[in-house]
N, C-alpha and C positions, 0 to 999 in steps of 0.2 A: 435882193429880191429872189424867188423862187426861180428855180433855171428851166421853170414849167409855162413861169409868167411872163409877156412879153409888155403888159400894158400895168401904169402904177396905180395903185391904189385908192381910190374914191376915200378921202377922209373922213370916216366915218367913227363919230367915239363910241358908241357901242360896243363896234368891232374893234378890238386891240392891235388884231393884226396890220391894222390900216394909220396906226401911229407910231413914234417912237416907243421901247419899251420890250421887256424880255419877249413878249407875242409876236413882233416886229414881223411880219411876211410867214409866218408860221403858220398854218394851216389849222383852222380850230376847229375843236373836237364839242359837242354836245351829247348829253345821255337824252335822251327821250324817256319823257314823262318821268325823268329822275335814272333811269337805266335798271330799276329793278320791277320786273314782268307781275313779281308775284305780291308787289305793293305798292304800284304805278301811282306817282302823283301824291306822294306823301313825305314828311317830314322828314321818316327812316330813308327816303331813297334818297332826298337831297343832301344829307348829313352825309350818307355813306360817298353816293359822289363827292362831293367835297373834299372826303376827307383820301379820296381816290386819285384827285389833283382838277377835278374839271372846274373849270371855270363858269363855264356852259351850261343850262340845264334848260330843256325844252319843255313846257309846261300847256295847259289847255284849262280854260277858265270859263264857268257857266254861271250862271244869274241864278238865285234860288228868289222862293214867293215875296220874300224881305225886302228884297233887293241886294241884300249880299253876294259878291263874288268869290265864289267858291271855287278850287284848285281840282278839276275835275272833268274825263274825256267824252263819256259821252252821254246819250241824252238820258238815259234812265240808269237806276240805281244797281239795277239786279246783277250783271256781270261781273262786279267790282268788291261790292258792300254785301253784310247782311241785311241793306232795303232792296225797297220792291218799290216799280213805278217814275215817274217823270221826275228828274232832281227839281226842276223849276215848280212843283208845285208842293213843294216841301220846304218850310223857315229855315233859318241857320239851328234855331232851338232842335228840331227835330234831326236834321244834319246831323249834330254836332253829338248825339246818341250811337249814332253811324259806328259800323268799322268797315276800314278797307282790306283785304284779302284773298283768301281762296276760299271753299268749305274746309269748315275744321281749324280753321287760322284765321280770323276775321281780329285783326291786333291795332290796326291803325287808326284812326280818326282822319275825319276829311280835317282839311286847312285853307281858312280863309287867305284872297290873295294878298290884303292887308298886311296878314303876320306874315307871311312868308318874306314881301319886300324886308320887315323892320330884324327879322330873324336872320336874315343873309343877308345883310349890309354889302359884302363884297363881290355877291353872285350875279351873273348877269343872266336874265331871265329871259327865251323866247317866247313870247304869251301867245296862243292860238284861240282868239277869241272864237267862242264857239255859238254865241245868241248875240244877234242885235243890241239888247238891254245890257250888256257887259262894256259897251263904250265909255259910257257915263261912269262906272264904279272902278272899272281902269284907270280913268283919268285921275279920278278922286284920289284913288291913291298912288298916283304917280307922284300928283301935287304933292300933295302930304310927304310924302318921302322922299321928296326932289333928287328919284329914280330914275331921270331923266335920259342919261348919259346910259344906263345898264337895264334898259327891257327896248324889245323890240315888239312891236306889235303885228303880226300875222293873221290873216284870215285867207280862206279863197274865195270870199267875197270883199269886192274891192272897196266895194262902199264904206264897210265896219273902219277899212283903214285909214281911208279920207275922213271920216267922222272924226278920229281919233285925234287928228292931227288939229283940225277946227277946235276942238276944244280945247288943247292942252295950252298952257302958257310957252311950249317951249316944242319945238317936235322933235318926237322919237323914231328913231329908225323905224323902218319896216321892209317885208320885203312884200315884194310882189303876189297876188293872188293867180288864177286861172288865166284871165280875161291877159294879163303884162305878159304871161308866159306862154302864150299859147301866141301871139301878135309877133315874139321872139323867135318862135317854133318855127310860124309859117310863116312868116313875113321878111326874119332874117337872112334866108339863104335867096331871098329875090332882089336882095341891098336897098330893103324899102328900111334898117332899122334908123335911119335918120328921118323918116316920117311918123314914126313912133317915140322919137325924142323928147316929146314933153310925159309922155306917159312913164317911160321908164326912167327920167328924172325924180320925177315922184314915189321912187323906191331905193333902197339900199342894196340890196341884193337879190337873188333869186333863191329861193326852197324847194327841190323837185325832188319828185321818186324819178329812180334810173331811167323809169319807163311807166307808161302809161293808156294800159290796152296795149293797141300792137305798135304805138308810137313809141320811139329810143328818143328819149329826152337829150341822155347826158352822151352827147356826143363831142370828139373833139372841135365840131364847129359849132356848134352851142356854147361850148365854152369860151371859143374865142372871140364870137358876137356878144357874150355876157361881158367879158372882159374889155372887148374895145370899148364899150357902153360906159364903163365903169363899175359895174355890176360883180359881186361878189358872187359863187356859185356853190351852193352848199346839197348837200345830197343828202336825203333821208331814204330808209331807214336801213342802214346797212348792218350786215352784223356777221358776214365773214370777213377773216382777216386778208385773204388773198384779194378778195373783190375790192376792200378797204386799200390797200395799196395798188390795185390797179387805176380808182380812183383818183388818188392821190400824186400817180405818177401822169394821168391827164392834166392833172394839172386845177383842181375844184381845190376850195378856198376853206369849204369845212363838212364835215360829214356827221349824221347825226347816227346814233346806234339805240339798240335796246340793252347791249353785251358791254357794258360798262369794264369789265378787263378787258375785251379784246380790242378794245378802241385804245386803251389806253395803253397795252402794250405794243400795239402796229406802231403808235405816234413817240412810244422810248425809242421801239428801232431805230426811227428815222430823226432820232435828237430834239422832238419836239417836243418832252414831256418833264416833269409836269407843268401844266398851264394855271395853272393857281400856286399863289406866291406865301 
């Protein structure tokens, strides 16, 4: 066990660290959105992770006019693509015209979340469901690729995750939205978190930025309310290396980055890499 961790591990198959197996109490690493800035949420970023050692890839999935679920952050097109306007009110057909990049380098295609489960077989995917109507095309293709054991479903609305779980044949992790973490926040250090026991039952772990406004989330007793709980403690979105090991020397369970080497050589330092076999 980690000599940071005092309480064992909620078995969780998702999370590898939480069972037998090279991952065993290792601390896991995710790229967000893939870990490349300049083509966030595409095939090229997930290949390249991959082939970087993660395991991990944090991803964000929106509903297009079809109903397809699309691999993609936020609500409209223009930051990202050369489109313009609401993704939701645009088919896969016109999508699928799409490039993702910067001006001047617009190279990638969007990707549906379909192919991506059947194209990474062995990737474990954080999905941030980003529209209500994405429940239903998740599921679909969780089914389908009895994906079951390798996506996590995330939102900070708690609803989309309860939904999730009604539906599937089988449930997949998830972690916590606002409402689990914020109950954590201010409710933990009053020793009320055994009144909030059925709530934080119904998650896997926590996902928080360090801080939030003038609130310090990730504190050493945050983590160790997450940890009695059972609760795994994963931090986004970090992407210095010294903060990364400060981290990690509290004692949190996985950290998500955009800096796809620097996460991955903090975690060689410290003999935890590579995490894909």
């Amino acid at each position: 066990m980690s000599p940071y961790r005092r309480y064992p591990y909620r078995n969780v198959p998702y999370l590898l660290n939480s069972q037998p197996g090279r991952l065993h109490h290792w601390p896991l690493a995710f790229v967000h959105r893939g870990g490349m800035p300049e083509a966030e949420n595409t095939r090229a970023a997930f290949r390249r992770a991959a082939e970087l050692g993660y395991q991990y890839i944090e991803i964000d999935v929106r509903t297009a006019a079809c109903g397809t679920l699309v691999v993609f952050h936020d609500e409209t097109l223009d930051r990202t693509t050369n489109g313009t306007g609401p993704l939701s009110e645009k088919t896969w057909d016109q999508l699928a015209a799409l490039r993702v990049g910067r001006p001047g380098a617009y190279t990638e295609p969007l990707v549906r979340f379909d192919e991506l489960l059947a194209e990474f077989p062995d990737t474990h995917f954080n999905v941030d469901l980003k529209d209500s109507a994405a429940v239903e095309p998740f599921c679909a293709a969780v089914e389908k690729h009895q994906a079951h054991h390798r996506v996590l479903a995330a939102s900070f609305n708690d609803a989309r995750r309860h939904r999730v779980n009604q539906v599937l044949s089988t449930p997949v992790a998830t972690s916590g939205g606002w409402v689990a973490i914020a109950l954590i926040v201010a409710l933990g250090p009053l020793g009320f978190l055994g009144r909030i026991s059925r709530r934080v039952a119904e998650i896997d772990c926590v996902q928080v930025p360090i801080e939030r406004g003038p609130v310090r989330i990730v504190r050493p007793q945050f983590i160790e309310r997450c940890h009695r709980a059972g609760l795994q403690v994963h931090v986004w979105t970090v992407d210095d290396p010294e903060e990364m090991h400060r981290l990690l020397d509290l004692g949190v369970d996985g950290l998500m980055t955009d800096d796809a080497e620097a996460l991955a050589e903090v975690m060689r330092a410290r003999g935890h890499w590579p995490q894909r076999g």
